[in-house]
C-alpha positions in Angstrom: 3.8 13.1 18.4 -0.1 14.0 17.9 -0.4 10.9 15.3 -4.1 12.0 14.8 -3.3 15.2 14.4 -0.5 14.7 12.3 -2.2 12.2 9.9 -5.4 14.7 8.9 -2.6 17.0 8.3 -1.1 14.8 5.8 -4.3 13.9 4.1 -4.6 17.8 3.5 -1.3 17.7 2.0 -2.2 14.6 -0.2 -5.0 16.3 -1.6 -3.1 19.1 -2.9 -0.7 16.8 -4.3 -2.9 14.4 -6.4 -4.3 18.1 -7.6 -1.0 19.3 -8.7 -0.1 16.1 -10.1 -3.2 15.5 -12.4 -3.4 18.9 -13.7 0.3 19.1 -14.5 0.0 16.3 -17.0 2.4 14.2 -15.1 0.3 11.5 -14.5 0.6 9.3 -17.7 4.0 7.9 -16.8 2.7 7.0 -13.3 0.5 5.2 -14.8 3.0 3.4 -17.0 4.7 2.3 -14.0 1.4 1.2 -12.1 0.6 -1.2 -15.1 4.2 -2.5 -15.6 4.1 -3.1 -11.6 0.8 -4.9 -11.9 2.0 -7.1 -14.3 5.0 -8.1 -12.1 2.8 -8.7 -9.2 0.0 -10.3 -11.2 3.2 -13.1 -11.8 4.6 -13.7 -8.8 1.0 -14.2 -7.3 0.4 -17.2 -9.9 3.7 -18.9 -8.7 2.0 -19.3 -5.3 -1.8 -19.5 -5.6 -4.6 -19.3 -8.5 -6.7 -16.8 -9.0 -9.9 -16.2 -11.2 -12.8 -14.2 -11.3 -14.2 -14.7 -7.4 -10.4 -13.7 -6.2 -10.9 -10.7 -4.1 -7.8 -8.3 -4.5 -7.2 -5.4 -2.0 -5.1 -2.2 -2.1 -4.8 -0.2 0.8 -4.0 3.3 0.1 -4.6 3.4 -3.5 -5.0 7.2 -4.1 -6.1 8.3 -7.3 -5.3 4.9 -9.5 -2.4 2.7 -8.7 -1.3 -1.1 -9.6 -4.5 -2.5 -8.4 -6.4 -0.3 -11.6 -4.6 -2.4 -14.1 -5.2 -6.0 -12.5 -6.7 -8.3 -14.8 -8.4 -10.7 -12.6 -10.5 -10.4 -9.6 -12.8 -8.5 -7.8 -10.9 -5.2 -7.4 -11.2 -3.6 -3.7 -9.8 -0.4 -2.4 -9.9 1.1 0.7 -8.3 4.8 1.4 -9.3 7.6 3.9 -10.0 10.1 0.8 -11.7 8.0 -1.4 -14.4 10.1 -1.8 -12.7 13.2 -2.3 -10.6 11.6 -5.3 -14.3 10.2 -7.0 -15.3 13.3 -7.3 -12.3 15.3 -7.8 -11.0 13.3 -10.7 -12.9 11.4 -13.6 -10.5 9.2 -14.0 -10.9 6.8 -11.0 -11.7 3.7 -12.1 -15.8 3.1 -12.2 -15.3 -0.6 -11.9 -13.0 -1.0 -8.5 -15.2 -1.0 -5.2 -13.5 2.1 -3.6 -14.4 2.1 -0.4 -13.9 5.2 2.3 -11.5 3.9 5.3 -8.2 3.3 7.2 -5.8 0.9 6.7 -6.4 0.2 10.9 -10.0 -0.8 10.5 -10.3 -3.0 7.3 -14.4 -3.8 6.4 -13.8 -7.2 5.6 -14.8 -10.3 7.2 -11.7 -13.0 8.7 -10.0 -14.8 6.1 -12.0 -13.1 3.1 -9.5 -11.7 0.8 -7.0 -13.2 -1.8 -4.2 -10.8 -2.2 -3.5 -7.6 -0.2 -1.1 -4.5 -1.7 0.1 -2.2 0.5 2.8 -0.1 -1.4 4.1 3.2 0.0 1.6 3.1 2.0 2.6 1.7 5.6 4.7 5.2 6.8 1.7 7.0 6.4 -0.6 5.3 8.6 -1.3 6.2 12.0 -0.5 3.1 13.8 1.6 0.5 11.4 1.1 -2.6 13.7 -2.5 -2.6 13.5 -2.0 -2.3 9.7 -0.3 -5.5 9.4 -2.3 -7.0 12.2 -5.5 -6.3 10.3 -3.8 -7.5 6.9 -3.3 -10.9 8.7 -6.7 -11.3 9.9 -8.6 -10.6 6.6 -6.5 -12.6 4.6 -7.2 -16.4 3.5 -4.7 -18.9 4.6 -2.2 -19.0 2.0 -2.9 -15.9 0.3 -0.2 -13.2 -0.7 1.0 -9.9 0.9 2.7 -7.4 -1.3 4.3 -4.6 1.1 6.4 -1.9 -0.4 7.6 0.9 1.7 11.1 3.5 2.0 13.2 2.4 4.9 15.9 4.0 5.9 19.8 3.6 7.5 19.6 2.7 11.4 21.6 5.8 12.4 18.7 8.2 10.9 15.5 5.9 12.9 15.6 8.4 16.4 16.6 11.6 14.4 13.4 14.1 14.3 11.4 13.7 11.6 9.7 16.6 10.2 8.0 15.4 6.8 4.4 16.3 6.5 3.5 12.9 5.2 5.6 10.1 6.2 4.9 9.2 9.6 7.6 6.6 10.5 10.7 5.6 9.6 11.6 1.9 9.4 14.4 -0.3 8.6 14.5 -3.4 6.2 14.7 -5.4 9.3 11.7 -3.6 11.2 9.7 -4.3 8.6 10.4 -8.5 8.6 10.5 -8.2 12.1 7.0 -6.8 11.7 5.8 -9.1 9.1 7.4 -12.4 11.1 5.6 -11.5 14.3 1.8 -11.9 12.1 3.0 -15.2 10.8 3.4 -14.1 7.8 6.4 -16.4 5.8 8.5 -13.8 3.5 8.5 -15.7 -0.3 10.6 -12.8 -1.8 12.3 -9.5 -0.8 14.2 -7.0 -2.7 16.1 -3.8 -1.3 16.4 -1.6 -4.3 18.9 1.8 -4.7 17.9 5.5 -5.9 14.7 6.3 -4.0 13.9 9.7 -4.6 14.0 10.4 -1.0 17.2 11.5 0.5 18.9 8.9 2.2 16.0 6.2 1.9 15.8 3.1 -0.4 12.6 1.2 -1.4 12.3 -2.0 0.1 9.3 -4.5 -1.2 8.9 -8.1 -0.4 5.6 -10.6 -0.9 4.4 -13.0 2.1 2.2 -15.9 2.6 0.1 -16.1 5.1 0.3 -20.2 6.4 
């Protein structure tokens, strides 16, 4: 598989689907469930560490607006391959978020700078997963919190071909805490849930710590 090749092929694709999404006036109950996820994230994070207004929060992969636009605390960072298309495609990107132009592989933070990392349906897209997470481990302050969220898939479906313009990989549940265990990372919470709108895939998310 041409994984380059593959993944500008996929940001074409993403670009005609934020289009199609905006202009369709289907976008308000996204949002909806972006705030009620941020919420639920801004929560569990609290259990574990304290945030305030020096906390830097990262979301890789954050599109046109996602959980990280309805955060309440924190210096608000994004970093996604087509953020500059989507700032001036679409007025409602959030002004106050540093958007920044880049790949989940190559993160432009120092070691040990960042608070909280999301990465949510964002991981099978990516052109090389590992480095993701291996880049998510280095930027992050000891003890801060990982929030991954990806589709994962049956074992007996991993090898078939995959021919979906957008979603690179296919994991397991197990791949990915496999994948997370082997950064150091210690797994707090994880939850498999049913009826992902992709056939035979469920969403699985969990939140780590890194010691």
């Amino acid at each position: 598989m041409d994984i380059i090749k593959k993944h500008k092929e996929g940001l074409e694709y993403e670009k005609d689907f934020w289009l199609n999404i905006v202009h369709q006036g289907k976008f308000r109950a996204m949002q909806d469930n972006w705030r009620k996820a941020a919420n639920y994230l801004e929560h569990i994070t609290k259990q574990y560490i304290t945030l305030d207004s020096t906390s830097k929060i990262l979301q890789i992969g954050v599109a046109v607006q996602d959980s990280i636009n309805f955060w309440k605390i924190g210096k608000r960072f994004t970093v996604d391959p087509l953020a500059v298309f989507y700032r001036k495609s679409f007025s409602i990107c959030d002004k106050d978020l540093f958007s920044i132009a880049g790949l989940g592989e190559s993160l432009p933070f120092l070691k040990a700078s960042v608070d909280v990392i999301l990465c949510l349906n964002v991981l099978d897209h990516t052109r090389d997963p590992k480095r993701v997470i291996s880049e998510c481990k280095r930027i992050m302050r000891s003890g801060g919190i990982f929030f991954l969220g990806v589709n994962v898939y049956p074992e007996d479906l991993i090898d078939k071909e995959n021919d979906d313009p957008i979603h690179f990989w296919r994991f397991t549940s197990s791949d990915i805490l496999e994948l997370l265990k082997n950064n150091d990372f210690i797994i707090k919470d994880s939850t498999l849930h049913e009826g992902s709108d992709m056939q035979n895939t469920k969403w699985f998310w969990l939140a780590a710590i890194k010691p």
